[in-house]
N, CA, C and O atoms as a DFTB+ gen file, in Angstrom:
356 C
 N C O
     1  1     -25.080     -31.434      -3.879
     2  2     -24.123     -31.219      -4.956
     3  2     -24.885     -30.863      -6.229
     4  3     -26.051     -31.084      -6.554
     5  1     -23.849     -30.227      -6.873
     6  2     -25.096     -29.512      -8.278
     7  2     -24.863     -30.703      -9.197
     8  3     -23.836     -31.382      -9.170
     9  1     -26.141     -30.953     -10.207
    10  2     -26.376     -32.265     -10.776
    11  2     -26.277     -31.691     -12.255
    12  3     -25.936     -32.479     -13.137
    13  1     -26.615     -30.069     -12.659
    14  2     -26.703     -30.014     -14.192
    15  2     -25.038     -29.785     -14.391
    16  3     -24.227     -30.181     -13.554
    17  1     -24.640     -29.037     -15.713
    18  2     -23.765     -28.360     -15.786
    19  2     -23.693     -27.106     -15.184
    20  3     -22.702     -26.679     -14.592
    21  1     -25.034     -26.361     -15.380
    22  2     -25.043     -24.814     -15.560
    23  2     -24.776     -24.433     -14.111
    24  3     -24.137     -23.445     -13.751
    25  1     -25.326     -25.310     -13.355
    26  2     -25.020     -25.401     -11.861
    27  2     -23.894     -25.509     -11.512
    28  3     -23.373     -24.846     -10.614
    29  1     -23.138     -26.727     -12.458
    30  2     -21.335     -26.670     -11.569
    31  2     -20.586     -25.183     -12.254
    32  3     -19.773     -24.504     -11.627
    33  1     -20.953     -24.949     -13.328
    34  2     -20.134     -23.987     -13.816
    35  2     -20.550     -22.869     -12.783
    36  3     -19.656     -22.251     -12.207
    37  1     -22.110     -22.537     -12.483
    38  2     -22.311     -21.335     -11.612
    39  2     -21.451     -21.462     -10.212
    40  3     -21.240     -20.362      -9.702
    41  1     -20.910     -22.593      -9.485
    42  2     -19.862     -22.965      -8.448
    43  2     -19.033     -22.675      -9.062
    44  3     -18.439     -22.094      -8.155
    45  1     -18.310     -22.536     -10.006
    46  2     -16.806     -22.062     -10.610
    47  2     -16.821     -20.888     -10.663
    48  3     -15.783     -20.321     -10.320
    49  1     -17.873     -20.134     -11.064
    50  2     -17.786     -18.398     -11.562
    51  2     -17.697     -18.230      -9.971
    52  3     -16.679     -17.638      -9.612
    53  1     -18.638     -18.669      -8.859
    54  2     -19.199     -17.774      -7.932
    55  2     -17.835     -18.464      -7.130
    56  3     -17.762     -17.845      -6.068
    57  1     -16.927     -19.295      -7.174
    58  2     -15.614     -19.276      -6.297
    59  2     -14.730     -18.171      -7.060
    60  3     -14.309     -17.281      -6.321
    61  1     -14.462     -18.104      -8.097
    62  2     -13.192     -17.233      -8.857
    63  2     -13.944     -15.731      -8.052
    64  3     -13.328     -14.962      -7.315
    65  1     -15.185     -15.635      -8.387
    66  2     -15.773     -13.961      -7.893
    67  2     -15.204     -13.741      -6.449
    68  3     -14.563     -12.821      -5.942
    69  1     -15.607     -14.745      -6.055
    70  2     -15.860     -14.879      -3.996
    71  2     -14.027     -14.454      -3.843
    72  3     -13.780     -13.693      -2.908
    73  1     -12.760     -14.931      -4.740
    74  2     -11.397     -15.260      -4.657
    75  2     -11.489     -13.737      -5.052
    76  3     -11.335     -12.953      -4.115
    77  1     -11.674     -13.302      -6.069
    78  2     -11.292     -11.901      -6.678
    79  2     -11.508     -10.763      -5.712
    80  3     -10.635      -9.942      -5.431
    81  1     -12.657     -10.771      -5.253
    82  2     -13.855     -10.221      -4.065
    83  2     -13.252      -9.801      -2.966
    84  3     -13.048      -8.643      -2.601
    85  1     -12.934     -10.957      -2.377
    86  2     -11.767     -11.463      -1.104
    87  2     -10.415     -10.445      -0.961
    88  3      -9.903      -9.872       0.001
    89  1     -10.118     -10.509      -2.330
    90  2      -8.584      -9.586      -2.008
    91  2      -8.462      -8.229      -2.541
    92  3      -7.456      -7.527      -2.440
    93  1     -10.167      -7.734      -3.431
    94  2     -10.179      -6.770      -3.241
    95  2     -10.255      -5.876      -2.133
    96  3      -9.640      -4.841      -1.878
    97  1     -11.384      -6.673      -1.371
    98  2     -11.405      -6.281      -0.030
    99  2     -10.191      -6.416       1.165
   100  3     -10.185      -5.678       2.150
   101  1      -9.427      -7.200       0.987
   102  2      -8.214      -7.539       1.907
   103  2      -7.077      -5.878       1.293
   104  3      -6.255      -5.325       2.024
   105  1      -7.327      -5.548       0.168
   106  2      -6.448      -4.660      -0.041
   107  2      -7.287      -3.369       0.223
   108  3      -6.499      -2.424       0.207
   109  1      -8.633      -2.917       0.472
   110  2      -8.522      -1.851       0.689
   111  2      -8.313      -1.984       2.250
   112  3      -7.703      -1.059       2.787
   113  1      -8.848      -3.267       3.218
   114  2      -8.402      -3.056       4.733
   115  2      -6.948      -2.454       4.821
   116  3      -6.773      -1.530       5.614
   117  1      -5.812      -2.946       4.005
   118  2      -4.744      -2.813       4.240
   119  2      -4.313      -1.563       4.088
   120  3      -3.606      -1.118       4.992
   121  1      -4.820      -0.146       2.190
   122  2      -5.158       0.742       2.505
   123  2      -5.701       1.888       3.772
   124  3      -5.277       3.012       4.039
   125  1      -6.765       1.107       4.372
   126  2      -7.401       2.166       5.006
   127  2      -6.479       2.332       6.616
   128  3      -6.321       3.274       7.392
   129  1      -5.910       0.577       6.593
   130  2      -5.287       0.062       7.882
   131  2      -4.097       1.261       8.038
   132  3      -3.887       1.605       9.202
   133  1      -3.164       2.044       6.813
   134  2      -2.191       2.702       6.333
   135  2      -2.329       3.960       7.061
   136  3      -1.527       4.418       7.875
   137  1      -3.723       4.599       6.578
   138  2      -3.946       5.718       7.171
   139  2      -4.276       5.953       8.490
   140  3      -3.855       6.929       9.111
   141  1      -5.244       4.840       9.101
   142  2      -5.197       4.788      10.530
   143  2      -3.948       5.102      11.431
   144  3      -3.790       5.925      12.333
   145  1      -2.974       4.001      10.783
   146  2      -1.588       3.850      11.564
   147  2      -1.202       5.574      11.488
   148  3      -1.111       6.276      12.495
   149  1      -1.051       5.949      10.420
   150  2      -0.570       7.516      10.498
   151  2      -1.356       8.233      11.154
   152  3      -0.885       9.097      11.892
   153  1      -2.673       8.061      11.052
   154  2      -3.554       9.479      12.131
   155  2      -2.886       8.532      13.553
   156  3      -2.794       9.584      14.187
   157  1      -2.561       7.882      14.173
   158  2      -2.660       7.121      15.348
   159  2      -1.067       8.088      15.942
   160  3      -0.866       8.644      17.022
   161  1      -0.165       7.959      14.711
   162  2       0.966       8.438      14.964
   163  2       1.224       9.963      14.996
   164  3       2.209      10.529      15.470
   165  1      -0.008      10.597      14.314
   166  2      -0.149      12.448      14.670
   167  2       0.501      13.112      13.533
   168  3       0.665      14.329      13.438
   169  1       1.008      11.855      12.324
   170  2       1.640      12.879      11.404
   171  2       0.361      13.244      10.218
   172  3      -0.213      12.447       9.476
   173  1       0.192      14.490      10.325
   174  2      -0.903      14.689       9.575
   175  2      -0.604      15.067       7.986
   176  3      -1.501      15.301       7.176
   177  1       0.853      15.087       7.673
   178  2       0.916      15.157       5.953
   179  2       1.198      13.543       5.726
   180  3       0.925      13.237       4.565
   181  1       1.757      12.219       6.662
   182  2       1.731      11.326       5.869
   183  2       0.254      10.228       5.889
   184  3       0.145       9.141       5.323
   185  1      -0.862      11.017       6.818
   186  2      -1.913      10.478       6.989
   187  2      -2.475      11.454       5.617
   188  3      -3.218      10.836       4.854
   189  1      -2.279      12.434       5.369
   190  2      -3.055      12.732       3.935
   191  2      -2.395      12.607       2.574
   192  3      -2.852      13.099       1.542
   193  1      -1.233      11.875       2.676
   194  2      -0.933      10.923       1.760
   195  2      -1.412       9.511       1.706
   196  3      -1.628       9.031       0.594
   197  1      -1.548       9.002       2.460
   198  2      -2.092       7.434       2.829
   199  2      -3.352       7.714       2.460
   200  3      -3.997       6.684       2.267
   201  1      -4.007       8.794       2.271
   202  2      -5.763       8.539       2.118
   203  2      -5.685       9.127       0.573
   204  3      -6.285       8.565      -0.343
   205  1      -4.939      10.237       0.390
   206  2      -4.720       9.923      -1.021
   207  2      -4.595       8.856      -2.013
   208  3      -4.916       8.822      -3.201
   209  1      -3.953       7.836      -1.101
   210  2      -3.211       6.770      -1.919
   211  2      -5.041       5.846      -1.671
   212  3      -5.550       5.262      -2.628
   213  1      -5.494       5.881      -0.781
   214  2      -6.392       4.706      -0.351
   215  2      -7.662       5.008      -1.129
   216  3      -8.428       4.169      -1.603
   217  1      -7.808       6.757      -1.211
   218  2      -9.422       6.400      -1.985
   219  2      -9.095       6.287      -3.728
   220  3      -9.985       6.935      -4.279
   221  1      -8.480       5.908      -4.403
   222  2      -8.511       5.061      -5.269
   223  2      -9.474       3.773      -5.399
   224  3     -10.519       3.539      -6.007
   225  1      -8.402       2.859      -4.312
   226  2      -8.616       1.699      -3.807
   227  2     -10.013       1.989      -3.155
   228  3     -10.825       1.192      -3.624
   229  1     -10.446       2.622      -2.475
   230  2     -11.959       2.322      -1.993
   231  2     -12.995       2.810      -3.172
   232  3     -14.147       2.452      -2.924
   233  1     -12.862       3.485      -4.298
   234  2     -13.544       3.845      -5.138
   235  2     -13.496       2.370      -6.316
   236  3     -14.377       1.666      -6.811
   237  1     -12.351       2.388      -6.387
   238  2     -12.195       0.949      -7.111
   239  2     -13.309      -0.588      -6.787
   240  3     -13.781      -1.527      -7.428
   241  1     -13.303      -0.024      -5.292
   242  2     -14.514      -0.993      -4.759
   243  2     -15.642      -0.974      -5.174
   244  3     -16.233      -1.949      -5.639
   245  1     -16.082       0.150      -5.055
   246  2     -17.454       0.470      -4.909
   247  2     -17.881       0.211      -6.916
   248  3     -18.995      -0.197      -7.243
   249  1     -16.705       0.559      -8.056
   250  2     -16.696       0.049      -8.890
   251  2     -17.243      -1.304      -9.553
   252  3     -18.104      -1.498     -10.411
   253  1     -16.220      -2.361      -8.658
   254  2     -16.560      -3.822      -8.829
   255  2     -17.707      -4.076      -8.128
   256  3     -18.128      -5.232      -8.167
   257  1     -18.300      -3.267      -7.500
   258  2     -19.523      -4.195      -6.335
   259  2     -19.148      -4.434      -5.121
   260  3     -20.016      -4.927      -4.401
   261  1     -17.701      -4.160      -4.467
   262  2     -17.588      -5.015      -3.516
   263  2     -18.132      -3.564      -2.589
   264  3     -19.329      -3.429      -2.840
   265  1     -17.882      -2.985      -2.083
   266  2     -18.398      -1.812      -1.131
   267  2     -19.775      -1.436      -1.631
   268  3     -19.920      -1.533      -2.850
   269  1     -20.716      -1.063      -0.990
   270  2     -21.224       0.439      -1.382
   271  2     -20.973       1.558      -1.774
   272  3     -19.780       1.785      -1.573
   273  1     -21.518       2.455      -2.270
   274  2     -21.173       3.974      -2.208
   275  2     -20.681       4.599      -1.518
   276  3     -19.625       5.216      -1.376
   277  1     -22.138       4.274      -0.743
   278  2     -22.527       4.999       0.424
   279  2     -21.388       4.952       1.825
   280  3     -21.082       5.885       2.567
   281  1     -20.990       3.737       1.852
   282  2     -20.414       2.938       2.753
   283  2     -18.982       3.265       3.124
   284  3     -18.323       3.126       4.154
   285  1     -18.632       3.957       1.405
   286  2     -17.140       4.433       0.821
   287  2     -16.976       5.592       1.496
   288  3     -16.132       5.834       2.359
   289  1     -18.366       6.751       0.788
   290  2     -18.104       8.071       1.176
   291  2     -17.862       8.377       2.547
   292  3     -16.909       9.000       3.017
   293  1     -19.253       7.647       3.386
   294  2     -18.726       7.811       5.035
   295  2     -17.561       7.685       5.570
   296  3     -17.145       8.303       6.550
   297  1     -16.928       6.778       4.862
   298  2     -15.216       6.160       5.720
   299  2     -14.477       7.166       5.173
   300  3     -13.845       7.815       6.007
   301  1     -14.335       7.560       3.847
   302  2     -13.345       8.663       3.439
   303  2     -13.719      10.116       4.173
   304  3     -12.910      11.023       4.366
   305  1     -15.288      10.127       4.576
   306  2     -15.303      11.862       5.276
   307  2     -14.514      11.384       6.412
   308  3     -13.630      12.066       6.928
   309  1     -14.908       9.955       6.882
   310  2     -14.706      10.436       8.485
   311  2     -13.499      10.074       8.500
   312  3     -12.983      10.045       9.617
   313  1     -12.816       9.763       7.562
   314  2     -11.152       9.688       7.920
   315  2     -10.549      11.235       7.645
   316  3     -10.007      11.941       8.495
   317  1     -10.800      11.598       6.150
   318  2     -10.682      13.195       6.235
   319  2     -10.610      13.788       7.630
   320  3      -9.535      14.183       8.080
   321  1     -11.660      13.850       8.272
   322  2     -12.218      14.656       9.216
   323  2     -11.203      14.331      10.560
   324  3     -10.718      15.193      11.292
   325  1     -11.078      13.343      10.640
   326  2      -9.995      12.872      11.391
   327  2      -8.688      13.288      11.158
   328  3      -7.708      13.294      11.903
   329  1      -8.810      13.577      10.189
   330  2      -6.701      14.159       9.551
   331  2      -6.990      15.374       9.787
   332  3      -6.395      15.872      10.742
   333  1      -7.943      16.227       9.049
   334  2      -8.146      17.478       9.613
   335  2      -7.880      18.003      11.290
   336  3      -7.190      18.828      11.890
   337  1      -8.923      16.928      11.593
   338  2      -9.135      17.410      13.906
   339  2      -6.850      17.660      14.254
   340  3      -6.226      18.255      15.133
   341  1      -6.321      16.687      12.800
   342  2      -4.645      16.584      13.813
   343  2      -4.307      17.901      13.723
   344  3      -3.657      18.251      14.708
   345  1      -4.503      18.817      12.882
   346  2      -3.906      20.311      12.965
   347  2      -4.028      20.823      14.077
   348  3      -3.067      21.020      14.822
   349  1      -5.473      21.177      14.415
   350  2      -6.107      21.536      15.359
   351  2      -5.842      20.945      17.123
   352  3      -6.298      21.402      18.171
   353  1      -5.014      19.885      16.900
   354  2      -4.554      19.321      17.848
   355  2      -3.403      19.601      18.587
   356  3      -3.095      18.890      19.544
């Protein structure tokens, strides 16, 4: 258990972060979860609305710290790329 102050207060910041953190991330799964469901279903204008709507939310991440960059860009090509392949389908 932490014995100074600076210690319990650093347990208060690093739960509120870990809480904030948590549902940033719970909301872009739910985002990205959006567009999946639509590429899954073959409609390819409401799957490139759903990724419209989602890279906000995944840029927003990579903002606060919670994603990478890097981590962002890959998931948005390869979802792109995936809405694209439905034309062609």
């Amino acid at each position: 258990m932490a014995n100074t102050a600076s210690a319990r207060k650093r347990i208060r910041q690093n739960e509120r972060r870990n809480a904030r953190n948590t549902a940033r991330l719970s909301r872009v799964r739910t985002f990205v979860k959006k567009v999946e469901v639509a590429i899954a279903t073959g409609k390819k204008d409401d799957a490139a609305v759903a990724l419209r709507e989602a890279q906000p939310e995944l840029q927003r991440a990579v903002g606060k710290g919670v994603l990478h960059a890097n981590t962002v860009a890959r998931r948005i090509s390869r979802l792109s790329a995936r809405i694209k392949s439905l034309a062609a389908a």
